[in-house]
GUKERO-654471 format. One record per atom (N, C-alpha, C): residue in three letters; x, y, z. Coordinates in steps of 0.2 Angstrom, whole numbers, plus 5000, padded with zeros to 4 digits. Atoms other than C-alpha are relative to their C-alpha. Layout:
// residues N
ALAXYZ...
END
This chain:
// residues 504
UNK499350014998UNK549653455488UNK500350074999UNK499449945003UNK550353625479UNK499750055006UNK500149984997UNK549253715492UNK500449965009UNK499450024993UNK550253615507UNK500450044999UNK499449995001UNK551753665499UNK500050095002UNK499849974998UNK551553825501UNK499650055006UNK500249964994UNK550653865518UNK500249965004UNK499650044997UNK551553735525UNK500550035005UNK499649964997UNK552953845529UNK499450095006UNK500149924997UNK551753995536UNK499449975008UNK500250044991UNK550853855550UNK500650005003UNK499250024995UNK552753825554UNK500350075003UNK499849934999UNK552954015556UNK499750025007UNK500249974992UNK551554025568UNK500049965003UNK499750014995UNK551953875577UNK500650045003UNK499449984998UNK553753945580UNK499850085004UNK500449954997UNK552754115585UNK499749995007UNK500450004990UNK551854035600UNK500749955003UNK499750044996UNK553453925605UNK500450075003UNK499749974995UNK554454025621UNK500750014996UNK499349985006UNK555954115612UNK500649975005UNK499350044997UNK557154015625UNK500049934998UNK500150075002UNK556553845617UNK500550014993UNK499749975011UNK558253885599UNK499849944999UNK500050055003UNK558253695598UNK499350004998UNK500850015003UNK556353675596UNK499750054995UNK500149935005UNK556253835586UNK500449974993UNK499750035009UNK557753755573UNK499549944997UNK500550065005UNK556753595572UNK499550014998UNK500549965004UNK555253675569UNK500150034991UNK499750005005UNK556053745556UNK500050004997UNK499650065006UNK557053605547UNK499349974999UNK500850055000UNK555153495550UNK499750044994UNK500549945005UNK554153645542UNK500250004993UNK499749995008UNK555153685528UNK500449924997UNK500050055002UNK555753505527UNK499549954995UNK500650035000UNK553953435524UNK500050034993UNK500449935007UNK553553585510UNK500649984995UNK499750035004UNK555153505502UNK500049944997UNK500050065002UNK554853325501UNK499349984995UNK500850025004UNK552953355495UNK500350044992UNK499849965009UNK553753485479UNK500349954997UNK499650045004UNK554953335476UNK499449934998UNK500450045001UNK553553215476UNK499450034994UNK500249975004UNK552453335466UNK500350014994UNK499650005006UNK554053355453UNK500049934997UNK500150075004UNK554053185450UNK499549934998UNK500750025004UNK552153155447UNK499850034995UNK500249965004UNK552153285437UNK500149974993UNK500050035009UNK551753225417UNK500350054996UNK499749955004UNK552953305407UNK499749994993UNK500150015007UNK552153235391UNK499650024998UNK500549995001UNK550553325395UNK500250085000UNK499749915002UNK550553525391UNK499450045005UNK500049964997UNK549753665400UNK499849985009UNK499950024995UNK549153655420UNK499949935005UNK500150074997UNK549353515434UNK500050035007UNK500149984991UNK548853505453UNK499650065001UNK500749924998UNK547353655450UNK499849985004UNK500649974996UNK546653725463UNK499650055000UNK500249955001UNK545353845460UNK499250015004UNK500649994996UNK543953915471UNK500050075001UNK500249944999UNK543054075472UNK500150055008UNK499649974992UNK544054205484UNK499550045003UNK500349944999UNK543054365483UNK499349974997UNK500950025003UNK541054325481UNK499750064998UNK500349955006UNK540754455469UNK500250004993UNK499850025005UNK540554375453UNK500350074994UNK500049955005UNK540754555442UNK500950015001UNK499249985002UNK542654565450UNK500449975000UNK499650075003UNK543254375447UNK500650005002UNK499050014996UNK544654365460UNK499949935004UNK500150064999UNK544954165463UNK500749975006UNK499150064998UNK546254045473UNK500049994994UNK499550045008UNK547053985458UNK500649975000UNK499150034997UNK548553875461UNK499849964995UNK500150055004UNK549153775448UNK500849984996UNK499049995003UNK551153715440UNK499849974994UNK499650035005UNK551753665424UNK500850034998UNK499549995000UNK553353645417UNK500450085000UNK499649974998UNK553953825419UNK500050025007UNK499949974994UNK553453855438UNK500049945004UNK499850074995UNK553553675444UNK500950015001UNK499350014996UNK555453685445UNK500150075005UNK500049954993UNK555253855454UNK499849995006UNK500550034995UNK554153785467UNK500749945003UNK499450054999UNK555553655469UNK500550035002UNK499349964998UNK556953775470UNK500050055007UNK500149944995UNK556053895483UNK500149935006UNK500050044992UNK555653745496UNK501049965001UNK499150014997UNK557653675492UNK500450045004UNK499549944996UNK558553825498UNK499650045005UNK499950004992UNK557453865511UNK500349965005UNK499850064995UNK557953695519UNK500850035002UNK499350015002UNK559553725512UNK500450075007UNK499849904997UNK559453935521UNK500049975009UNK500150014991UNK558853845538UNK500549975004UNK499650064997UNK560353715539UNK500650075001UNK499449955003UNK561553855534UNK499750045008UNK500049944993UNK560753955549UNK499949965007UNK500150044994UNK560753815561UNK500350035008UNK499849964997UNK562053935572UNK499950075002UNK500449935001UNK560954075572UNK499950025007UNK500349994993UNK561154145591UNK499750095001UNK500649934998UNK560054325589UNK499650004996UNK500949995002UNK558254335589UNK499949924996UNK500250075006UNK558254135581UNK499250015000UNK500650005000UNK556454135586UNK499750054993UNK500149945006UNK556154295573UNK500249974996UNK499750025007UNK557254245561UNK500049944999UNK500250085001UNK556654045558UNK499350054997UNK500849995002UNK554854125558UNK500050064993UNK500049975008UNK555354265543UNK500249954995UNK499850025007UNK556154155533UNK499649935000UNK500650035000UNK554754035534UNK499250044998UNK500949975006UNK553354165527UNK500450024995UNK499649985005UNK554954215515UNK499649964994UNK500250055003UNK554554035509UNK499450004995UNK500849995003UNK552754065506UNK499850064997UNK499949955004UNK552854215500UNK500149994991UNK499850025006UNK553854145485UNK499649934996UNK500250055002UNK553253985483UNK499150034998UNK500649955002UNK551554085481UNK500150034993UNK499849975006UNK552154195467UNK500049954997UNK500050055006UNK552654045458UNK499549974998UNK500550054999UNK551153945461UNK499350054997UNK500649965001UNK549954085457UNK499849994994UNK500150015007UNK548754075440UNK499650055001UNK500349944998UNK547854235446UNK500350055001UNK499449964995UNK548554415448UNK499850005003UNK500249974994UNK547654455460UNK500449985005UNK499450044995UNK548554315471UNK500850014999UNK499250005004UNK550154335459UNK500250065007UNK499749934999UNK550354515465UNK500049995009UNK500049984994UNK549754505485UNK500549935002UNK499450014998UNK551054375485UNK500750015000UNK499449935004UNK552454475477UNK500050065006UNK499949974996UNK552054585490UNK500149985008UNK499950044995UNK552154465505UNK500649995001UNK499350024999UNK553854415501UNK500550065002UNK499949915003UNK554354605501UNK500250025011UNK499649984994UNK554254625521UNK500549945007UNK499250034996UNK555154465528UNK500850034997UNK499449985003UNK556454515516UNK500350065003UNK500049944997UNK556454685523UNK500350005006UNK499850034992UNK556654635541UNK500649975000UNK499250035001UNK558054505537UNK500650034999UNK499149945001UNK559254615529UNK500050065006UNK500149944994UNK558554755541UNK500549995008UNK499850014993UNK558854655558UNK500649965001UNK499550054998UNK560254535556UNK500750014993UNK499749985005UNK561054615542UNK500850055002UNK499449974996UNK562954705543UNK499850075001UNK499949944997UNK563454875547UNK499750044998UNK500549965003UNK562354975533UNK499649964999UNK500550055003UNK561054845533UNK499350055001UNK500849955000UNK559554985537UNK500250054992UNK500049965005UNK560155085522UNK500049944993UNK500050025005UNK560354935510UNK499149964999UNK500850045001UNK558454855516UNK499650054998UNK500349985006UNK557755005511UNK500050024995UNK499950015008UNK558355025496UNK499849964997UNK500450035002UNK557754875492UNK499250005000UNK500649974999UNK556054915498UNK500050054996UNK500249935004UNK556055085488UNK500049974992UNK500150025008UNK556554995471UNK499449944998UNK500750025000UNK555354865474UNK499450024999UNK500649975002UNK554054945478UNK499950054993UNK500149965004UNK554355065465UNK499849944991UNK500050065007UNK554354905451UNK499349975002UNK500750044999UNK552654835459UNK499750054999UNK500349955000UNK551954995458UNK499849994994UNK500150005009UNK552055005437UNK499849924999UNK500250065003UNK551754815438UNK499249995001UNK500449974999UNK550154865445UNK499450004998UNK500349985003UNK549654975436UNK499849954992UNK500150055006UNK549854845421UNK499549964999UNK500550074999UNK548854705430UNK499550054999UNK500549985001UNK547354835430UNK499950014995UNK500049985006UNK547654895414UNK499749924994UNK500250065001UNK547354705409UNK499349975002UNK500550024995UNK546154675422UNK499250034995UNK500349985002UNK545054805414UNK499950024991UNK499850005006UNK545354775396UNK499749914996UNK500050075000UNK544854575398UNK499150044998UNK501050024999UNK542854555392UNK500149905001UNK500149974993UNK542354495405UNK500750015002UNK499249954996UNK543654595417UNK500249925005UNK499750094999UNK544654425424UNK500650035003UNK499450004998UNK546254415435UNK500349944997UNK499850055002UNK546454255428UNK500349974993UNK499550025005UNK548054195417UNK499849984994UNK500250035006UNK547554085408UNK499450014993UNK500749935006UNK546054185400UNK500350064997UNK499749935002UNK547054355399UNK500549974994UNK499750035006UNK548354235388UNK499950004994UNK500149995006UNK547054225376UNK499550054997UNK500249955001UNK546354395375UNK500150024994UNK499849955006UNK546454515360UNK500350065002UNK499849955000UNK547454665363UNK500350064993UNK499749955006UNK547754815352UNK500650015001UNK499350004999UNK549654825349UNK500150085003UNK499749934996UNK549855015355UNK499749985008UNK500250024992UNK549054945372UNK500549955002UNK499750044997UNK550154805372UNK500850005002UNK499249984998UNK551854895370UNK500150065007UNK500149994993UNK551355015385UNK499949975006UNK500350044995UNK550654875395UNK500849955001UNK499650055000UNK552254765390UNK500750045005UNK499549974996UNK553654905398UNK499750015006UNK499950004992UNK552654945414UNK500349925004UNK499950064993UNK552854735419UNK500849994997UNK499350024999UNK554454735412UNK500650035004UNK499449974994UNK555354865423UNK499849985007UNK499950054994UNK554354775437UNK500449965000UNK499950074999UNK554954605433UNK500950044999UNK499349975001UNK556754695427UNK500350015008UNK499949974993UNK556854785446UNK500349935002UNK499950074994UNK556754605454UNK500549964996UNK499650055004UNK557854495439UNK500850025003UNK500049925002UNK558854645441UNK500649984993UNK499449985006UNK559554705424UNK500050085001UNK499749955003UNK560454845419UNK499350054998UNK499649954996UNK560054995424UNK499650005006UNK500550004994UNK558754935439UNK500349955004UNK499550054995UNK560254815448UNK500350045005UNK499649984997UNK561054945460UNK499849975007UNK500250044997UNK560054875473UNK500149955000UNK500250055000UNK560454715473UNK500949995004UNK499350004994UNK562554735480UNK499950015006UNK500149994993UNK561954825494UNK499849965003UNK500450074997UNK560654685498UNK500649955003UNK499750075001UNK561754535494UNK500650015009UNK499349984994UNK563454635506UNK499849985006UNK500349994995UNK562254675520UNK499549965003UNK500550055000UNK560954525519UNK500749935007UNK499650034998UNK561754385531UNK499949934994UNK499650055006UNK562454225521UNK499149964999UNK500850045003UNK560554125523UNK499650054996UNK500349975002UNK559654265518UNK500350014992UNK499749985005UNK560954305503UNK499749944993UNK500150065003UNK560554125497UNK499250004996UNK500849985002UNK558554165496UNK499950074993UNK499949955004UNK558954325489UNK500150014991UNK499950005004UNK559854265475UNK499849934996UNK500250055000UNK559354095474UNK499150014996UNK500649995001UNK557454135473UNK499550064997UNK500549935002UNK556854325474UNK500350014993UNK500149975008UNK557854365458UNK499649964995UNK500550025006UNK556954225448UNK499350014999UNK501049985003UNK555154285451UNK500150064995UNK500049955005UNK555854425440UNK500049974993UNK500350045007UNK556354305425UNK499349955002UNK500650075000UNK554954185429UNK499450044998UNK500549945002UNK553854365427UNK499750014993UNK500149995007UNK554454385411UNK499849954995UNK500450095003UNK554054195406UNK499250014998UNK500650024997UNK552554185413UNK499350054996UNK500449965001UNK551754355409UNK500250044992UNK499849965004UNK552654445396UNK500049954992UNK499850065005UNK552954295385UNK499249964998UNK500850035002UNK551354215388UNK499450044999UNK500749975001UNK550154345389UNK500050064997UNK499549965005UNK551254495379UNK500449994994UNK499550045006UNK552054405364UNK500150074995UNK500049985004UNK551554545353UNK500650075003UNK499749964997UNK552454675366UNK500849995001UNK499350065002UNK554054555365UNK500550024995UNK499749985004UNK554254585349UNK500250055000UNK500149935002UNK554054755348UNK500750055005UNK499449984993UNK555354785364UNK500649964999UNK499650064999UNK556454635359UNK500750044998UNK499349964999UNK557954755353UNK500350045006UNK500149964992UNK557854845369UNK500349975004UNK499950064994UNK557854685379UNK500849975000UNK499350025001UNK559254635369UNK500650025002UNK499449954998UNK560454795372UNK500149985007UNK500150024992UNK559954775391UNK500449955001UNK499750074999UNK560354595392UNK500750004999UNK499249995003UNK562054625382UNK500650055006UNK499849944996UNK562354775394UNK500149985008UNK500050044992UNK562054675410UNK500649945000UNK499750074999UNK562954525405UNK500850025000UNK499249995000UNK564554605402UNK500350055003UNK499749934993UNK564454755415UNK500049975005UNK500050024993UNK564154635428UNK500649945001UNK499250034999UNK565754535424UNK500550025000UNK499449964999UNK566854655422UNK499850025007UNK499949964990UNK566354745439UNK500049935005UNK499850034996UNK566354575447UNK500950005001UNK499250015003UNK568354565440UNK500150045005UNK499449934996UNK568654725451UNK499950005007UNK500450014994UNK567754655467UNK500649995005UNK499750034993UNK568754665484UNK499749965003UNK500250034996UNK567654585493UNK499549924997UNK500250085003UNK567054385490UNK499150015000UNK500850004999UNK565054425492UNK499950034994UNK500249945004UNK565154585483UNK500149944993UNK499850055009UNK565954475466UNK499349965000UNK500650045001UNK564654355469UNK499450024996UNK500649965001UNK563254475470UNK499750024991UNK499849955007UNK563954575454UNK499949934994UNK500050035007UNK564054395443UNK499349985002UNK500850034999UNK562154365448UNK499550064994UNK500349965006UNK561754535437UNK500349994993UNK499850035006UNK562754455424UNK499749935000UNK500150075003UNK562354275423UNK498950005000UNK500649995001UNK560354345424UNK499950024993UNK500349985008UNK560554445409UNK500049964994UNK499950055003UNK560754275401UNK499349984999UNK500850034999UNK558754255404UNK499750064996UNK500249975003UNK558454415398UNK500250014990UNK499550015007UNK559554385380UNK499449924998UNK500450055004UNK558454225378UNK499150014998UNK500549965001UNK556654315381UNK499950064991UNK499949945005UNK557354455370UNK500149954992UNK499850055007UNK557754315355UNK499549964999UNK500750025001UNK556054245359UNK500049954994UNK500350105003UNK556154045352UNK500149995004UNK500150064995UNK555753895359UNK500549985004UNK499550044994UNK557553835364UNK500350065003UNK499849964995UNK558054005371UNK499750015004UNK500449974995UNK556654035381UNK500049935004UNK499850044995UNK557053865388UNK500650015002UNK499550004997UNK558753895391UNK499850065005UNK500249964994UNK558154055401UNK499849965004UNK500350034997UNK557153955409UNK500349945005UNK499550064998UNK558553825413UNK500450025006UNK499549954997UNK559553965420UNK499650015006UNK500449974992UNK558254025433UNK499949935004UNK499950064995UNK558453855441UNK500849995000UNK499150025001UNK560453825437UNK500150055003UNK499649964993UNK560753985445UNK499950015004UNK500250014993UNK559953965461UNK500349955003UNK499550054996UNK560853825464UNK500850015001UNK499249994999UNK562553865460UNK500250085003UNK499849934995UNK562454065467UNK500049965007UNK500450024990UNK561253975483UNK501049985002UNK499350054998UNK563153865485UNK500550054999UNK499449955001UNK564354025479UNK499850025006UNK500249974993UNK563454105494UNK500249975006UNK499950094995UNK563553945506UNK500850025002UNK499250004999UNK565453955504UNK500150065001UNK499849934995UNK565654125506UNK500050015006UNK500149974990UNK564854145523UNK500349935003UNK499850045001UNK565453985526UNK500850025003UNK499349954997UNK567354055526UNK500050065002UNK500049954995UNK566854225533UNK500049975008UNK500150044994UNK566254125549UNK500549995003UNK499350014997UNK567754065551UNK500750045001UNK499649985001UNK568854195544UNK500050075004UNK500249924998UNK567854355549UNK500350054997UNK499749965006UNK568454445534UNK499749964993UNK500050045007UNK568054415515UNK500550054993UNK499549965006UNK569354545507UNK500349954998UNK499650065004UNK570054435495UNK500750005002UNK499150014999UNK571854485497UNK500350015008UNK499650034993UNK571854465515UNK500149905002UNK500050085001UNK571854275511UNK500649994997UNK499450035006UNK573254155501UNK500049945003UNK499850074998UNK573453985502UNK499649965005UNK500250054995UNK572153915512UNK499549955000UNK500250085002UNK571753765504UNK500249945004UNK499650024998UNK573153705513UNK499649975006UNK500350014995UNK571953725528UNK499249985000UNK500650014999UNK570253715522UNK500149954991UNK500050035006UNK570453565506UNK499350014998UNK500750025002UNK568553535508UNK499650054995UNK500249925001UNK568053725505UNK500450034994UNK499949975006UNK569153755493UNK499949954991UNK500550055005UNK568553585480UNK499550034999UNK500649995002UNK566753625482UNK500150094997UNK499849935002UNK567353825479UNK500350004990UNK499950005006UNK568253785463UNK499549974995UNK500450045004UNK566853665457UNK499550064999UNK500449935001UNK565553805460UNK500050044995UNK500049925005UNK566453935452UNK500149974991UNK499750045007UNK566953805437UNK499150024997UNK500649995002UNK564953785436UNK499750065001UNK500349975001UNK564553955437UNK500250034992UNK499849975007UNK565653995421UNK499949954994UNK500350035003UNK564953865413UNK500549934997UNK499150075000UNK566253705413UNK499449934998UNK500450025004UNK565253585401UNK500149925008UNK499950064996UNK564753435413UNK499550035008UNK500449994994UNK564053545426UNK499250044998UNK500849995001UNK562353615427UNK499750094996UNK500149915002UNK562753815422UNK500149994990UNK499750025008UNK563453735405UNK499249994995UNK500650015003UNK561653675400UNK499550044998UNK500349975001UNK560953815402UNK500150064998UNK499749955004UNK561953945395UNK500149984991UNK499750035006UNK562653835379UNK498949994999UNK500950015000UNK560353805377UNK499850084997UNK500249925001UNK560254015377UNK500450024995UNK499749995005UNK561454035366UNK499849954993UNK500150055004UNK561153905354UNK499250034996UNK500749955003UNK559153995354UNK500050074997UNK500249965002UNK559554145353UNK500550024993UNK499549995004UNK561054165340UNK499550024992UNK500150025005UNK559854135325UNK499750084997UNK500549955001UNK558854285328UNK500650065003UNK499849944997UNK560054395339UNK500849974999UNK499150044999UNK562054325332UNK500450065004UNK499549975000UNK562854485335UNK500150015007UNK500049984994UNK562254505353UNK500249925004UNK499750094998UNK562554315357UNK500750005001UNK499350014999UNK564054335354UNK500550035003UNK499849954994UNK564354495364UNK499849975008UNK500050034994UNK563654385378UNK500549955001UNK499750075000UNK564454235375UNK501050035002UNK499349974996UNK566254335378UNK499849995006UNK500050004993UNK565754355395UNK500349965003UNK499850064998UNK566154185398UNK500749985004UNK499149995000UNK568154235396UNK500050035006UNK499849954995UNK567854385409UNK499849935005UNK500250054992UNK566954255422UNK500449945001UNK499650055000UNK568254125418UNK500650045006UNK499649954999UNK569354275423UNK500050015008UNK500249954992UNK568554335439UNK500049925006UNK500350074991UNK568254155447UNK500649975000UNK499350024999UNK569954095443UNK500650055003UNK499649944997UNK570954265448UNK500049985008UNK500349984992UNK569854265466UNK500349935003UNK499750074998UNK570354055466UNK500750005004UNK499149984998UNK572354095467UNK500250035004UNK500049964994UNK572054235478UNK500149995007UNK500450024995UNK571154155490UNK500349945003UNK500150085000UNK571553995490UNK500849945000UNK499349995003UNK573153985481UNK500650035001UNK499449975000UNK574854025481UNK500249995005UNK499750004993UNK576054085496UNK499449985006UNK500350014994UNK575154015514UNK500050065005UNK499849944993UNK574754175524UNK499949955006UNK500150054993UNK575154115541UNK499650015006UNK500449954994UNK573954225551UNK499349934997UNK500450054999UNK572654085545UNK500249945001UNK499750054995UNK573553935554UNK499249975003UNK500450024996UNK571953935565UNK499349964997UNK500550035006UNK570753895549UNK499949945002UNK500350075003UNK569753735549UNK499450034996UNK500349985006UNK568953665536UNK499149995002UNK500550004997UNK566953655535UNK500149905001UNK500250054996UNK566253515546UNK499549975001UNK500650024997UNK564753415554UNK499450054993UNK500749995003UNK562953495548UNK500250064994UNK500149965005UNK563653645538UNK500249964991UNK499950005010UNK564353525522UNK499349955000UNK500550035002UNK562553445523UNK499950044993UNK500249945007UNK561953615510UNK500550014997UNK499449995004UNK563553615502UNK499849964993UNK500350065003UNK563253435498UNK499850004995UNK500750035001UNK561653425493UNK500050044993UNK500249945005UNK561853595481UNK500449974994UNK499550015005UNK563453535473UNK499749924996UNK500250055003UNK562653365471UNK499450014992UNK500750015005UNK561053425462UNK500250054994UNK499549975006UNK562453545451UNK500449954996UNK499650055004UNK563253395444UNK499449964998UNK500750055002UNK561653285443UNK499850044991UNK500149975005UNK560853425430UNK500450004995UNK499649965004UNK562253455422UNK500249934996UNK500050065003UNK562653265419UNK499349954995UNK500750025003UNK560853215415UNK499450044999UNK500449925000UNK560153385410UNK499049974999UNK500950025000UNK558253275404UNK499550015007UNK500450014994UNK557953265423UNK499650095001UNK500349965000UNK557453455421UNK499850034992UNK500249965006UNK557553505402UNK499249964999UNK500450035001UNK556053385399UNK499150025004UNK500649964997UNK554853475412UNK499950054999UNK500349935003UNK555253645406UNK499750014993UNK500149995004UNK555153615391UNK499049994997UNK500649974998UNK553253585393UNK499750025002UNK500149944997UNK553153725402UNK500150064992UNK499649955007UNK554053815384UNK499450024995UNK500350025007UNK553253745370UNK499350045001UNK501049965000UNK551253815375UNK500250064998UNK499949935001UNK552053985375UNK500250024995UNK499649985010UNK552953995359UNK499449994994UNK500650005004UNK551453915351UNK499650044999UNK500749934998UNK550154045358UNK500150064998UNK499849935001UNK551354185355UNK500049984992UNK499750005008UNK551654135336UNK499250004994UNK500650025001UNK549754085334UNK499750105000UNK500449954999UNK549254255342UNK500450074994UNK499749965001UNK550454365333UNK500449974993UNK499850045007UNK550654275313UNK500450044996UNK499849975004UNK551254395304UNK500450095004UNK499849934995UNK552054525319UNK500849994996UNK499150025001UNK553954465314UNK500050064994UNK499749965002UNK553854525299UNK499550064999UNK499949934999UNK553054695301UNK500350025004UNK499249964997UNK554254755313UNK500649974999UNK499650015001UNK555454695304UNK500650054999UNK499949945000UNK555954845298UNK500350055008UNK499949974992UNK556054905318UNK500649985001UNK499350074993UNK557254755325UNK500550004996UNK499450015005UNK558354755309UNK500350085003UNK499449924999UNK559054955315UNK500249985004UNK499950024992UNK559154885333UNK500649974999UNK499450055000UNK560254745326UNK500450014998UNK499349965004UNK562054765324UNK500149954995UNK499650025007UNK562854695308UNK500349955002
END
């Protein structure tokens, strides 16, 4: 089944490849059918999934390369940390197809990238191999490219390369790490699960642990490897912005889970002051720069490198309940950006402007759009009840014990983001009726399906958070154990280290 899931999407690509680019409706449903399918089977595989049972489920594994000495396999396999990834990637494609249903240049191309976008990611996730990890990490790399590139705004060739350039320059070093692992294994193994439990000498493991962090870091993005990620979001069109933030940033945290946590614990330690400043340094520069945001994307964009560094402040505190609330966050924020995005392009469509202060008052004309707008931004700044609260109050709650002073330099954030979604509300929304918007309607028909469906599953989590706390968390626990097991008495020799790190 995990194997449908994601080549699902990349038959529907080359169907839609051999249909006649004059067939759009056959091409949309193609589409919505492909990527709808690849959604229903992750929902049905989420909840067979035995959350009571701990490390992998749904393995498949078969010899890729028939040369036993280089050990490169299919390996597909979820537990609770990439099963909700897997989930999140095939919802917001559905979700990126319904939203692009209006799509009249090149549809034919553009159904067909963001259908190998899919499998691209949903691969990343699913991988228990680098081998596969990495050549799908780099698959997802040129739909992406093309998207922003061809249907992207006015600098959109200057902002896809740029993502292209920092990319690649983050896979590069990550790389080189897989090989450094690769040939450091007896026997030499691409395979996770075994590298996990390897022995590494800790001067290999602190060099080994910065090359995958400033890959995984590039994609999450933190501070100082986020500059790419405005231009993308501005220039990307509103479906793509949704993938973008929705899914590509979390193979960066889900990197760090996955590999840095579970296969690196000793390197964690060793960098966790680091991680920390970072995290502290991302969460509170990317709220205050959203504050100063003229344009509604841009904000957006800017609170995605703040409410990320929320995943890397829970790694860097490294227990059990932060590394789940991180873990909570890279599915909470995919939903509630995917829906921030939704409405934005959503009101540009209509409005064909997103300068904030060319707007006022127009609730008056669009009630629908401005309700699910203010829930949104409520559940981005974490409004206890909705799905950002669970995952944030989770990270804090972890990490405070070990990191109080930088928790709490995070946790201010909250005030600025309270600040920046409530200011942009009044602007926008609020106050005197500009009368040049008269012609506004609100959303209609097939666009508030994605709204919906986001806003719904934003309140659901947020009201009955077990429906996800309960899978990650045995996805969490294996890693904490393995790291605590593997590295017994690492805490307190560097203790001496983390304690200069730490402030007072």
């Amino acid at each position: 089944m995990l194997s449908l899931i994601i080549f699902l999407p990349l038959l529907g690509a080359i169907v839609i490849g051999l249909t006649p680019a004059n067939r759009v409706a056959l091409i949309r449903g193609f589409a919505l059918v492909f990527s709808g399918v690849a959604l229903v089977l992750s929902v049905v595989l989420y909840f067979s999934f035995n959350y009571h049972q701990t490390g992998l489920q749904f393995v498949e594994k078969a010899t890729w390369v028939s040369l036993p000495s280089i050990g490169v396999n299919y390996f597909v396999g979820v537990d609770g940390l990439n099963l909700p990834m897997v989930l999140l990637t095939t919802l917001l494609t559905v979700m990126a197809v319904l939203a692009s249903w209006r799509m009249e240049v090149r549809p034919k191309a553009y159904f067909l990238l963001l259908l190998l976008l899919e499998t691209g990611v949903s691969g990343v996730f699913a991988s228990m191999d680098f081998f596969l990890f990495f050549l799908f990490w780099e698959v997802e790399l040129i739909p992406m490219y093309l998207l922003i590139g061809i249907w992207g705004g006015p600098r959109r060739e200057y902002a896809a390369i740029k993502f292209v350039i920092y990319t690649l320059a983050g896979s590069a070093l990550m790389l080189v790490g897989i090989m450094a692992l690769y040939f450091t294994s007896n026997p030499h193994t691409f395979d996770m699960t075994v590298l996990a439990h390897q022995k590494y000498p800790l001067s290999f493991v602190i060099w080994v642990t910065m090359l995958f962090f400033v890959g995984f870091a590039v994609k999450l993005p933190s501070f100082p490897f986020h500059t790419w990620l405005p231009d993308a979001h501005v220039q990307a069109p509103t479906a793509v912005s949704v993938l973008l933030a929705g899914v590509l940033l979390k193979m960066g945290g889900y990197g760090m889970l996955r590999v840095l946590v579970g296969i690196l614990p000793d390197g964690v330690h060793y960098w966790a002051p680091l991680f920390a400043v970072l995290a502290v340094i991302s969460v509170l520069y990317g709220a205050c720069i959203s504050m100063v945001q003229t344009d509604l994307k841009s904000m957006v964009a800017y609170s995605s490198v703040s409410h990320m560094g929320y995943v890397l402040l829970g790694v860097a505190a490294f227990s059990t309940i932060s590394l789940n609330g991180a873990a909570i966050q890279l599915f909470t924020h995919g939903t509630i950006t995917g829906l921030l995005f939704l409405l934005v392009g959503n009101l540009y469509d209509k409005a064909h402007t997103r300068t904030i202060s060319d707007f006022g008052g127009i609730a008056k004309k669009m009630p629908l759009l401005a309700t699910l707008f203010m829930m949104a931004g409520l559940a981005s700044l974490g409004l206890p009840g909705m799905s950002g609260f669970i995952a944030e109050f989770t990270t804090f709650i972890g990490a405070y014990p070990n990191l109080p002073a930088y928790t709490i330099l995070s946790a201010a954030a909250i005030v600025i983001t309270a600040g920046y979604i409530l200011w942009m509300m009044r602007r926008v929304f609020f106050g005197t009726f500009n009368e040049k918007w008269e012609h506004l309607v609100d959303a209609r028909g097939i666009e508030i399906v994605p709204l919906a469906t986001l806003m719904g599953i934003i309140v659901l989590v947020g009201v009955y958070p077990s429906i996800l706390t309960n899978v990650i968390n045995s996805g969490v626990a294996p890693l904490t154990s393995q790291a605590h097991l593997a590295t017994p008495n690492l805490a307190s020799s560097l203790a001496s280290v983390s304690g200069f790190w730490r402030l007072p």
